[in-house]
C-alpha positions as a LaTeX table, in Angstrom:
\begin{tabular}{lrrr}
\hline
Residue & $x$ (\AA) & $y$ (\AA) & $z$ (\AA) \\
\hline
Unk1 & 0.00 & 0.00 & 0.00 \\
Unk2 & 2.87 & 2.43 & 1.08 \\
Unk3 & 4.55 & 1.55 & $-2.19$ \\
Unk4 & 1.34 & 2.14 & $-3.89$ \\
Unk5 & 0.92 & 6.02 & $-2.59$ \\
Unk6 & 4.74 & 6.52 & $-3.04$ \\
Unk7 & 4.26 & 5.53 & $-7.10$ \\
Unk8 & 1.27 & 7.49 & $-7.28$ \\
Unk9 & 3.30 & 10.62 & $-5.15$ \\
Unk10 & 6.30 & 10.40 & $-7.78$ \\
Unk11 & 3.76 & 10.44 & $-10.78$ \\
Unk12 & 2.29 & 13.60 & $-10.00$ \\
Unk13 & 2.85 & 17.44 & $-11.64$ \\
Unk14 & 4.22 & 18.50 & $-8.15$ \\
Unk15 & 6.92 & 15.66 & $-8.59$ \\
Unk16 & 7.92 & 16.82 & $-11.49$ \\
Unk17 & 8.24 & 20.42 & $-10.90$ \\
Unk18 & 10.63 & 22.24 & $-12.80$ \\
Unk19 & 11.33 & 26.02 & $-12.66$ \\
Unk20 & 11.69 & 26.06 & $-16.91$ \\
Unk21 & 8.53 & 24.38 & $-16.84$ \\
Unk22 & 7.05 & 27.18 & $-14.51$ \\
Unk23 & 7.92 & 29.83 & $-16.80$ \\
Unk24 & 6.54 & 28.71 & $-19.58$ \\
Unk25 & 3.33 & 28.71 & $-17.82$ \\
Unk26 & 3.23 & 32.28 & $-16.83$ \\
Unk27 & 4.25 & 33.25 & $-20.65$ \\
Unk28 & 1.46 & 31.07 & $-21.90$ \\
Unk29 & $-1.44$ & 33.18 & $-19.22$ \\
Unk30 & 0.22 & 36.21 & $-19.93$ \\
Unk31 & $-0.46$ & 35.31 & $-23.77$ \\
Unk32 & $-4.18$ & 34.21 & $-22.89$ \\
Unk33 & $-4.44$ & 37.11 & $-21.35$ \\
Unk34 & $-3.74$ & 39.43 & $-24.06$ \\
Unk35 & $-6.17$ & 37.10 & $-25.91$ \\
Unk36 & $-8.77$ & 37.41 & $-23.78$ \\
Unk37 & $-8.61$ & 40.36 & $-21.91$ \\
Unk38 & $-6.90$ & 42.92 & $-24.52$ \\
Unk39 & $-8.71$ & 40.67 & $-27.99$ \\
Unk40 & $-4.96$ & 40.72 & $-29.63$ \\
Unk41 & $-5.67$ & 37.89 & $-32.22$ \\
Unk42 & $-7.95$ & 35.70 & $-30.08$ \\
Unk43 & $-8.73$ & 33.29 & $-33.00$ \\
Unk44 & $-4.86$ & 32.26 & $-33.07$ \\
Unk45 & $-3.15$ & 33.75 & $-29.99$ \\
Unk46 & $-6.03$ & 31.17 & $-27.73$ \\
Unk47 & $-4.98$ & 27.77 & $-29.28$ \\
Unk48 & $-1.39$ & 28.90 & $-29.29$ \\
Unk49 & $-1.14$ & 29.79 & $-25.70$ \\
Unk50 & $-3.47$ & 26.82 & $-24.35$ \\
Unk51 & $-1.14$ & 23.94 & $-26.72$ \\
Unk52 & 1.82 & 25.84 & $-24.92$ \\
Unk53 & 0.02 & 25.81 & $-21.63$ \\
Unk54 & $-0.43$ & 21.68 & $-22.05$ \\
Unk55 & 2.95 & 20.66 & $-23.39$ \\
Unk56 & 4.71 & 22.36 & $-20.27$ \\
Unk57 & 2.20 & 21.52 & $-17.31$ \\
Unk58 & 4.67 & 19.28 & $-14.97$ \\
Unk59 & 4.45 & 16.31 & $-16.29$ \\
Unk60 & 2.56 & 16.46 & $-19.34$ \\
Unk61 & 2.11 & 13.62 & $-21.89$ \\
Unk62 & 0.30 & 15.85 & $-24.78$ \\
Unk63 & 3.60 & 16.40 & $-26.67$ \\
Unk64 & 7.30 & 14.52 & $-26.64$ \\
Unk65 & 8.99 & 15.48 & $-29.85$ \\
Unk66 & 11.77 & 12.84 & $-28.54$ \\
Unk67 & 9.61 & 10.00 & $-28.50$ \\
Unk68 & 7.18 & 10.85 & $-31.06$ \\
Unk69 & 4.06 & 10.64 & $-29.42$ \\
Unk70 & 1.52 & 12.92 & $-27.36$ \\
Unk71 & $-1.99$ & 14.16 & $-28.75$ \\
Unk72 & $-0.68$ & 17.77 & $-29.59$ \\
Unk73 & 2.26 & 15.78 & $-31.51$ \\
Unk74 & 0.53 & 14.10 & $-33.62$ \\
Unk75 & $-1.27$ & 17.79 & $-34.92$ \\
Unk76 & 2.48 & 19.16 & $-35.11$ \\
Unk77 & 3.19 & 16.64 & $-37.42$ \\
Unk78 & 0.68 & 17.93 & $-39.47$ \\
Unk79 & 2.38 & 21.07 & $-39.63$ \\
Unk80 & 5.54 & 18.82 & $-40.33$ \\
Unk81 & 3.97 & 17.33 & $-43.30$ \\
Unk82 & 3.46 & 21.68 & $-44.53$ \\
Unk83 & $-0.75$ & 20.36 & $-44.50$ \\
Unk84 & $-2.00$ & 22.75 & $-42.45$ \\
Unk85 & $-0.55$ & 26.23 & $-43.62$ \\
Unk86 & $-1.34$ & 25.80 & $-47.08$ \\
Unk87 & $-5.39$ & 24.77 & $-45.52$ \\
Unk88 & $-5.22$ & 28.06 & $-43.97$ \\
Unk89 & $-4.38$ & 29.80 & $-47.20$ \\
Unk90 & $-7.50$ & 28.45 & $-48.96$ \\
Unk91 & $-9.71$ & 29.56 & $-46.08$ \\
Unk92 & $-8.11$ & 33.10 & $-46.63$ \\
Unk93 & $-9.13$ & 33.04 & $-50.24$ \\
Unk94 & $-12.31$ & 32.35 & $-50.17$ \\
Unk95 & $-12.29$ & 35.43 & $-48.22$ \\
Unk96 & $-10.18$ & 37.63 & $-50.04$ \\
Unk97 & $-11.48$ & 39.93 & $-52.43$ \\
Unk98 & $-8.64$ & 40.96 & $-54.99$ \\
Unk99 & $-10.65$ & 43.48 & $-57.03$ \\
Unk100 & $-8.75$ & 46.57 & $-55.57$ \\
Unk101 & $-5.77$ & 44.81 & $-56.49$ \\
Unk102 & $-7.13$ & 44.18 & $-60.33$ \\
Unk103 & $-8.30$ & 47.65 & $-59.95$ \\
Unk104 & $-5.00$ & 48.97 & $-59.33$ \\
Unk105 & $-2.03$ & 46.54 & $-60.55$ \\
Unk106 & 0.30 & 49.49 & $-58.89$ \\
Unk107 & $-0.61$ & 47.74 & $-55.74$ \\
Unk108 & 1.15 & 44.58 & $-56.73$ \\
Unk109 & 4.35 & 46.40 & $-56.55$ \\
Unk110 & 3.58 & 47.63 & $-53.12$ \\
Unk111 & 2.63 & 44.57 & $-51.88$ \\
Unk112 & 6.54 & 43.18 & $-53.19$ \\
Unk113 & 8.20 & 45.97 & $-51.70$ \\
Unk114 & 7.01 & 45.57 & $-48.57$ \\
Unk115 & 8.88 & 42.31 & $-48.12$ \\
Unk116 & 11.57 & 44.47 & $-47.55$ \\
Unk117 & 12.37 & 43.10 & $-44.00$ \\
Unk118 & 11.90 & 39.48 & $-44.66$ \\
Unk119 & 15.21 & 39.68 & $-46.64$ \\
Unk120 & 16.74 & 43.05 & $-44.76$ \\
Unk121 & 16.25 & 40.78 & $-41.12$ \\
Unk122 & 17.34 & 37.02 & $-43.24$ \\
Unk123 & 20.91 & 39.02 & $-43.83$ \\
Unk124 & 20.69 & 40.21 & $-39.69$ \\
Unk125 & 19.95 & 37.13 & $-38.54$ \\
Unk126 & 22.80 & 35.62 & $-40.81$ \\
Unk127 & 25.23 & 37.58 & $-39.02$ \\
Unk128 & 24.20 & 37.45 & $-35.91$ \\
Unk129 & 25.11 & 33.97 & $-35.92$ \\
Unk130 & 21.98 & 31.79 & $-37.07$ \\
Unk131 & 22.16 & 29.22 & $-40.14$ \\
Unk132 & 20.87 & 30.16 & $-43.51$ \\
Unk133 & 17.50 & 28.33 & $-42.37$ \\
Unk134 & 17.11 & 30.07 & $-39.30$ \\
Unk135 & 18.18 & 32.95 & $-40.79$ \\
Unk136 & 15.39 & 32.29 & $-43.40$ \\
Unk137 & 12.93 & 31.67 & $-40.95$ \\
Unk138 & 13.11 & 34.03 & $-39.06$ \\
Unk139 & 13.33 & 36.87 & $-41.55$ \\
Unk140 & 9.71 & 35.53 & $-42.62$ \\
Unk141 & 8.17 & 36.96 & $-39.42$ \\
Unk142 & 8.14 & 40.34 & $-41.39$ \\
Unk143 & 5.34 & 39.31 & $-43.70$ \\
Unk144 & 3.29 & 39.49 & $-41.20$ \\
Unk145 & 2.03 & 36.52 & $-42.26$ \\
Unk146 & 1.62 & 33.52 & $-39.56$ \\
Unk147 & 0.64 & 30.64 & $-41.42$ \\
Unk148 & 3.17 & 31.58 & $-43.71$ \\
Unk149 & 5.80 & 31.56 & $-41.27$ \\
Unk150 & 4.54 & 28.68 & $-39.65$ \\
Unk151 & 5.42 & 27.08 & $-43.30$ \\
Unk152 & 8.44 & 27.55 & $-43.73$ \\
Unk153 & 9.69 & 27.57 & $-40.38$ \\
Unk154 & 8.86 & 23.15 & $-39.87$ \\
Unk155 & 10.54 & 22.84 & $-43.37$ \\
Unk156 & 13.60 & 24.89 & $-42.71$ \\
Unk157 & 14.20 & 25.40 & $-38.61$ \\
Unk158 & 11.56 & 22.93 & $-37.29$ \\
Unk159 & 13.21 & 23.67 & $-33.58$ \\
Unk160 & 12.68 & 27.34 & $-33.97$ \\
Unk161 & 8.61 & 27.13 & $-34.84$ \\
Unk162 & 7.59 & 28.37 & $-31.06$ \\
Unk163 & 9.71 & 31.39 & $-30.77$ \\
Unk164 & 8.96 & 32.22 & $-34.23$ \\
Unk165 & 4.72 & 31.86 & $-34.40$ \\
Unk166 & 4.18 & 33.63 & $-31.56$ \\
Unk167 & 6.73 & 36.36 & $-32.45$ \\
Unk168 & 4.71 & 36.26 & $-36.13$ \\
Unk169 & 1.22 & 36.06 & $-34.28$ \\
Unk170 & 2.20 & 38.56 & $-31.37$ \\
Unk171 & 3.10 & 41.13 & $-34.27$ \\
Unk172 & 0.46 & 40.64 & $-36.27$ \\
Unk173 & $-1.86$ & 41.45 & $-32.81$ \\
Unk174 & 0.20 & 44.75 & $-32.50$ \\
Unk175 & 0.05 & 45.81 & $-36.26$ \\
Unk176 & $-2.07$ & 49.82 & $-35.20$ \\
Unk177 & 0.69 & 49.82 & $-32.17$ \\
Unk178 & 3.99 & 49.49 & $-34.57$ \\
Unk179 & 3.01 & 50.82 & $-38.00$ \\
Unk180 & 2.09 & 54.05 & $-37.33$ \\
Unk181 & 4.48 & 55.65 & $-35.95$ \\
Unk182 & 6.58 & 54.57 & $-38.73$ \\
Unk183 & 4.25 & 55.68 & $-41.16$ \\
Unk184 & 4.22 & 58.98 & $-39.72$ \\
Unk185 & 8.31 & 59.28 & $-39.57$ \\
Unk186 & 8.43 & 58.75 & $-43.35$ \\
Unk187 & 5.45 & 60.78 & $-44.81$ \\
Unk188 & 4.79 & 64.51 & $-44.71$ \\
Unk189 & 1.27 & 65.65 & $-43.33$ \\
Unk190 & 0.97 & 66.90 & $-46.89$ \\
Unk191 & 1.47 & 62.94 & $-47.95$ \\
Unk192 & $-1.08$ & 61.67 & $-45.42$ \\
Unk193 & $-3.51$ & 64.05 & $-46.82$ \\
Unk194 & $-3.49$ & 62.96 & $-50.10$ \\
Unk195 & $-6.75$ & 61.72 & $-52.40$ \\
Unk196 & $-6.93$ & 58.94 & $-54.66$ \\
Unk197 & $-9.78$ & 58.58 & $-57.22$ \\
Unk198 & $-12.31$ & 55.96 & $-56.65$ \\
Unk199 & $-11.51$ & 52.94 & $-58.15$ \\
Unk200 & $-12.58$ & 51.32 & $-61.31$ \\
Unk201 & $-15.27$ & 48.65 & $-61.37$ \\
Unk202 & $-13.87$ & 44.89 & $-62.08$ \\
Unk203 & $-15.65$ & 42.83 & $-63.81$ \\
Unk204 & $-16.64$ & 39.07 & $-62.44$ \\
Unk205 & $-14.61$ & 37.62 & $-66.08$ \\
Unk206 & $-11.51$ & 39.09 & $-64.72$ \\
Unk207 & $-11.89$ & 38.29 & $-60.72$ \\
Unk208 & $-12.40$ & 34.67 & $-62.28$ \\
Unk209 & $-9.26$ & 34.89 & $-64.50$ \\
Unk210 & $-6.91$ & 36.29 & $-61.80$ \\
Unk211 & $-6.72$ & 33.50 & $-59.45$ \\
Unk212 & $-5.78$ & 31.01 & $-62.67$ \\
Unk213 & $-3.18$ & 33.64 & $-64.26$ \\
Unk214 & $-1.61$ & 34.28 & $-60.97$ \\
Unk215 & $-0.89$ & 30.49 & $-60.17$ \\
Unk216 & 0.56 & 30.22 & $-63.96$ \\
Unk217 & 2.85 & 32.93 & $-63.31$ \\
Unk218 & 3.82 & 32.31 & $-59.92$ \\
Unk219 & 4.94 & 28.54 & $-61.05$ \\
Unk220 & 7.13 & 29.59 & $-63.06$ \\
Unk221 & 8.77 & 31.91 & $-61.80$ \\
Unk222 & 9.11 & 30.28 & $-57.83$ \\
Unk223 & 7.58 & 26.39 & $-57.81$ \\
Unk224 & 8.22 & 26.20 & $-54.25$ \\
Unk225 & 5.70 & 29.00 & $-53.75$ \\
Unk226 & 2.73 & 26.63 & $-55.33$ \\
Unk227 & 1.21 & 25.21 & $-51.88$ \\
Unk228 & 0.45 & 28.38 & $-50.52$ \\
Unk229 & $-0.45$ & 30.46 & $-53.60$ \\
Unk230 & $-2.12$ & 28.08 & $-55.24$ \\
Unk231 & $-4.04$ & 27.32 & $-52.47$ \\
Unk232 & $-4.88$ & 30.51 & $-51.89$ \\
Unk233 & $-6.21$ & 30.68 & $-55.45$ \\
Unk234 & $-8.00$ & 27.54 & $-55.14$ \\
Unk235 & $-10.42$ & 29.29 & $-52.34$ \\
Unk236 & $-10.75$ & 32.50 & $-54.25$ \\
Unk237 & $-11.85$ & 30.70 & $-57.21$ \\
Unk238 & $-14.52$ & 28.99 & $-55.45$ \\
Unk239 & $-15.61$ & 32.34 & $-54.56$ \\
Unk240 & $-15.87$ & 34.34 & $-57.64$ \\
Unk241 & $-17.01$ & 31.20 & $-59.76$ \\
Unk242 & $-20.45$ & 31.84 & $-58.36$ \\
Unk243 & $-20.60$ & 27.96 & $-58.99$ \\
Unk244 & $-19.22$ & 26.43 & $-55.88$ \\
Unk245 & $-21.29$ & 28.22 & $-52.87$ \\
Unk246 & $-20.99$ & 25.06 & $-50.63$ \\
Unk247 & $-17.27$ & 24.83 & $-50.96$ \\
Unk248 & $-16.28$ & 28.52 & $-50.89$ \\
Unk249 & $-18.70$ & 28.30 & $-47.41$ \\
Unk250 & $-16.72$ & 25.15 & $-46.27$ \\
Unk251 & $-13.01$ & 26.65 & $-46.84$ \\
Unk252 & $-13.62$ & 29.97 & $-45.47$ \\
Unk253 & $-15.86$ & 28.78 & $-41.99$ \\
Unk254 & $-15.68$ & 24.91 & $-41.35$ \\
Unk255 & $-12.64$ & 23.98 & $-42.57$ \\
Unk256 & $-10.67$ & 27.23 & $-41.91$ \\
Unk257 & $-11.99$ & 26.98 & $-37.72$ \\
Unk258 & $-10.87$ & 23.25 & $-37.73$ \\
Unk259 & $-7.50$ & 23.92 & $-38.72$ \\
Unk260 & $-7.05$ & 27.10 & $-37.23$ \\
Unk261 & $-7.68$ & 24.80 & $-33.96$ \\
Unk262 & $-5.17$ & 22.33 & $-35.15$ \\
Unk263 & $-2.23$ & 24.81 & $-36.02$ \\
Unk264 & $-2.43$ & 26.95 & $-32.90$ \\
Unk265 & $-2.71$ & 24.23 & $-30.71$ \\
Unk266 & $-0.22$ & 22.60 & $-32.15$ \\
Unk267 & 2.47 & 25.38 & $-32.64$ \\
Unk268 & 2.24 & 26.17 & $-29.04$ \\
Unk269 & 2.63 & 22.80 & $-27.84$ \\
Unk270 & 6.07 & 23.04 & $-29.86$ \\
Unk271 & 7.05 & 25.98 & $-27.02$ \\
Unk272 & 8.58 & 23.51 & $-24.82$ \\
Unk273 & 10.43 & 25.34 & $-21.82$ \\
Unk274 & 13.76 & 23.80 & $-23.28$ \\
Unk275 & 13.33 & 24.95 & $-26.80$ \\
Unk276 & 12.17 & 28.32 & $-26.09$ \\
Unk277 & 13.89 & 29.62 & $-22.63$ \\
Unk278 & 16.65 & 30.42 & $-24.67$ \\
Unk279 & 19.19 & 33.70 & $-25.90$ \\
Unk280 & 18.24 & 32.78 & $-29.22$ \\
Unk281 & 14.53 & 33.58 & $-27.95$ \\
Unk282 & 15.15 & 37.09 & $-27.09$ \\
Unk283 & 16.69 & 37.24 & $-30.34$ \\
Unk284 & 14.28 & 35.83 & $-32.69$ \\
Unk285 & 11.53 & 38.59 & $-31.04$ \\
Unk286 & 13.87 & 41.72 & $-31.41$ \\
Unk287 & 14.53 & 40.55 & $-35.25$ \\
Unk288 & 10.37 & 39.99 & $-35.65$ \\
Unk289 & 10.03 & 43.66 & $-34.91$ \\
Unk290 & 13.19 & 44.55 & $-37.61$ \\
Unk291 & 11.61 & 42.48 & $-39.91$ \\
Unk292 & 8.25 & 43.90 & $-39.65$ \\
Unk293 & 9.46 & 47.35 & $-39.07$ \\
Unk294 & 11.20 & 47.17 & $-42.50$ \\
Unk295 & 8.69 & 45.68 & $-44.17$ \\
Unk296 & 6.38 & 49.06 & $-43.17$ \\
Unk297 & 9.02 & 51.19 & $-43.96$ \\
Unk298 & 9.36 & 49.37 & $-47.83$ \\
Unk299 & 5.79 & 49.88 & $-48.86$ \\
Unk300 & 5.23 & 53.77 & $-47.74$ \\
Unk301 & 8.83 & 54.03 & $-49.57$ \\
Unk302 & 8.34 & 52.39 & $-53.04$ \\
Unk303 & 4.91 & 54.39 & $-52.83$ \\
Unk304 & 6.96 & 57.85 & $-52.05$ \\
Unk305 & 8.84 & 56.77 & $-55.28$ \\
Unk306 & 6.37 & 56.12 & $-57.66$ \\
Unk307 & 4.86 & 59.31 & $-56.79$ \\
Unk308 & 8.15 & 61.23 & $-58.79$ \\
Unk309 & 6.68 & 59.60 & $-61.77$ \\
Unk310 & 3.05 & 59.42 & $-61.46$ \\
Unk311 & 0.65 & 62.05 & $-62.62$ \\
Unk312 & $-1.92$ & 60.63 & $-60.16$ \\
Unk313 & $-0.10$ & 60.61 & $-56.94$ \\
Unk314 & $-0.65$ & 57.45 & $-54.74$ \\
Unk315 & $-0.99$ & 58.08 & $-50.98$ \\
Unk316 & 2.02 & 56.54 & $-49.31$ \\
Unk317 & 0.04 & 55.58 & $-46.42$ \\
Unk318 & $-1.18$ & 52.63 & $-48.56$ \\
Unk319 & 2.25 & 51.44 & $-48.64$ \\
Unk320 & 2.35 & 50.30 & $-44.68$ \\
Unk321 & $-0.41$ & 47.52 & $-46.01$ \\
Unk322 & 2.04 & 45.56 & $-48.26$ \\
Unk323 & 2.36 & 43.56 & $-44.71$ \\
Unk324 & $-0.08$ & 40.53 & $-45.35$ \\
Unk325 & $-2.07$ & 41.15 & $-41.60$ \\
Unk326 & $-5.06$ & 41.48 & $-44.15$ \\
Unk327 & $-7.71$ & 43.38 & $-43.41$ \\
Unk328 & $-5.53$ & 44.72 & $-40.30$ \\
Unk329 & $-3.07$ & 46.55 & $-42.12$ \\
Unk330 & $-5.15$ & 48.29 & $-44.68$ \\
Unk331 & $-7.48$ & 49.80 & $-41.64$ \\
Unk332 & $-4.32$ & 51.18 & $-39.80$ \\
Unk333 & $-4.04$ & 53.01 & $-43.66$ \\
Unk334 & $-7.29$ & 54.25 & $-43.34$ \\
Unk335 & $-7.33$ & 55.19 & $-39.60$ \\
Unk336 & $-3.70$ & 57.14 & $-40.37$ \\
Unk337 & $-4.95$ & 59.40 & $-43.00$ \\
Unk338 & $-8.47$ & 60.34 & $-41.39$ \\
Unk339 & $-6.29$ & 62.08 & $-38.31$ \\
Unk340 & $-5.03$ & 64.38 & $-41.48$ \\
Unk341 & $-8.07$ & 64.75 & $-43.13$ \\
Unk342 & $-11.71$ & 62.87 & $-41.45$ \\
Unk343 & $-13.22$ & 63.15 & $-45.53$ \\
Unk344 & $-10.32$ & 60.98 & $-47.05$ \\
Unk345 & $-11.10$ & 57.21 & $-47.77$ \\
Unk346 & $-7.96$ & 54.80 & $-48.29$ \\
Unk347 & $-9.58$ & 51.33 & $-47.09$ \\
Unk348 & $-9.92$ & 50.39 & $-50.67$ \\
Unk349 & $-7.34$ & 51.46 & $-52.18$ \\
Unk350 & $-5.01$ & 49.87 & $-49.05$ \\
Unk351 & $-6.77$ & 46.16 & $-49.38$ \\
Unk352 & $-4.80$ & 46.49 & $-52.67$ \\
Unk353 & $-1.38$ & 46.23 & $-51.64$ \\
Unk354 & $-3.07$ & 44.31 & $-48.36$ \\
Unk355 & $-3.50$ & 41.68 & $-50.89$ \\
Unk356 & $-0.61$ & 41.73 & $-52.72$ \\
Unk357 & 1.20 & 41.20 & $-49.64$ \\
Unk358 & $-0.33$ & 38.39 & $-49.13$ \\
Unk359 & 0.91 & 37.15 & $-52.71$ \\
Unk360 & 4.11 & 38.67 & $-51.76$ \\
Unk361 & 4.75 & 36.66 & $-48.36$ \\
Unk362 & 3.89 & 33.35 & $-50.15$ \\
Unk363 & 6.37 & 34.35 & $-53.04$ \\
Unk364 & 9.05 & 35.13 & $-50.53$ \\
Unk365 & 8.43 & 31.67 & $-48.18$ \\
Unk366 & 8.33 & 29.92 & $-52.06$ \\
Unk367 & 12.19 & 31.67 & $-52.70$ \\
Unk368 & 13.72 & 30.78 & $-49.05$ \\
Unk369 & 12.51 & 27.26 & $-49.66$ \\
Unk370 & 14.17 & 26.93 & $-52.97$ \\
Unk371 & 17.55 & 28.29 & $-51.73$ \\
Unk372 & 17.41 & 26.46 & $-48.34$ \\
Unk373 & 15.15 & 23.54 & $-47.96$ \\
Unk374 & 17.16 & 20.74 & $-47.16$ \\
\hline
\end{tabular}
């Protein structure tokens, strides 16, 4: 019987106790609190910070990378396997409009130049010490893009995925916090201020032929970009077909939930205390802000330069939406130039670039793949 209670005794959490352990569990209420209490991407930031909760309770069985088995490690595999990012991206498509973008091919162009700090923060991170894939990785976090960087981080740094979601995730949440100040430091109140005409009406033929000329292109100029673009355009096209109601429902509610569920759960369960309570930690987060920072900074400059050669100017405001926190970013445009002038109207002509940036992110992931993936 004594033997009995001691075996039961040594099988329990307070047994196991463990200070790394410990932390963990204060970062992952801290991040349900934000959640919760301050609504900072609830949909995500909830699953991500309950799987990390459950993989670092003492004594927790949900996820052992070593041994390959757990509940929550069986859904990271999934991730392993790149199913669940590209699952996300057709969910996203069947939401995404691109008419201001076929409105206004300009915004394309934005939308590319706002990967700026994926590739300004992969060269940081390089010498700073990470590998190439790291490197890669983590420069990814300034698409502002999670499921992208969710992607590319389990086929190219698979031990860096906790610090880097949440960094992707926790930016994303604090897109009206960072951009505008930035956008402010590199525009002129004159800038903020200015109009753009309304833009042109799109017809259904050509909302139908984007998503199918876009994959075209995109495969041959970066394969590796296919899973997530294409994907992407496989949900849009079930929207604008007009044909396919019932799946264009299914990607963009029932599926999308379900593997929302799956990813965050499962990407915080990868935020073991051991993995994550780490220098490299601190490191990854300071470089997510570069990265994002620069990625601001690329769109509102591009659009600053195409205005020394456009008749009609282009608000550089716009610019800050290349990031692909759709419809985030493109509201933090609008928000921005209403304090300079309450009767101007950007939302539209942001969701362009918004996106494009979305295209742009999966483009970039689709490049650091090709040079990297082992």
């Amino acid at each position: 019987m004594i033997d009995a209670i001691v075996r039961f005794a040594q099988s329990t959490g307070i047994a196991m106790f463990d200070w790394r352990n410990l932390i963990m569990i204060i970062v992952a209420c801290v991040l349900l609190y934000l959640a919760i209490a301050k609504g900072f991407e609830p949909l995500l930031l909830i699953p991500i910070a309950m799987g990390m909760l459950l993989s670092n309770l003492f004594g927790s069985a949900v996820f052992n990378e070593e041994e390959g088995t757990g509940l929550l490690y069986y859904f990271y595999k999934l991730n392993r396997w790149g199913i669940l990012p590209p699952l996300i991206f057709m969910g996203i498509g069947a939401m995404t409009d691109f008419g201001p973008l076929i409105a206004n091919p300009k915004s394309l162009l934005l939308g590319a130049s706002a990967q700026l700090g994926i590739f300004v923060t992969f060269i940081g991170a390089i010498l700073l010490g990470f590998t190439a894939q790291e490197a890669g990785s983590i420069g990814i976090i300034g698409g502002a893009d999670g499921p992208t960087a969710i992607l590319v981080t389990t086929l190219l740094a698979p031990h860096r995925l906790g610090p880097v979601a949440i960094a992707a995730y926790s930016y994303m949440a604090l897109v009206p916090v960072i951009q505008p100040p930035i956008m402010r430091l590199l525009t002129t109140k004159q800038e903020r201020a200015i109009k753009m005409k309304q833009l042109r009406p799109v017809s259904k033929k050509e909302k139908i032929l984007f998503p199918i000329v876009c994959t075209i292109i995109v495969s041959i100029i970066v394969p590796d970009a296919i899973p997530l673009v294409g994907m992407l355009m496989l949900g849009n096209l079930f929207k604008e077909s007009g044909l396919t109601a019932r799946l264009s429902e299914t990607a963009s509610n029932s599926l999308c939930n379900i593997v929302t569920i799956l990813l965050g759960l499962s990407v915080g369960a990868s935020a073991v205390a051991d993995k994550f309570l780490r220098l490299e930690t601190l490191l990854i987060i300071v470089l997510g802000v570069v990265a994002f920072s620069f990625g601001t900074a690329g769109g509102v400059l591009l659009a600053k330069f195409m205005n020394l050669f456009l008749k009609e100017k282009i608000n550089p405001l716009i610019g800050s939406a290349g990031v692909s926190a759709v419809p985030m970013a493109a509201r933090v445009s609008q928000k921005v130039g209403q304090k300079e002038d309450p009767s101007n109207f950007l939302l539209m002509h942001a969701m362009g670039p918004n996106v494009a940036g979305v295209i742009g992110s999966a483009v970039a992931a689709g490049v650091l793949l090709s040079l990297f993936a082992k």
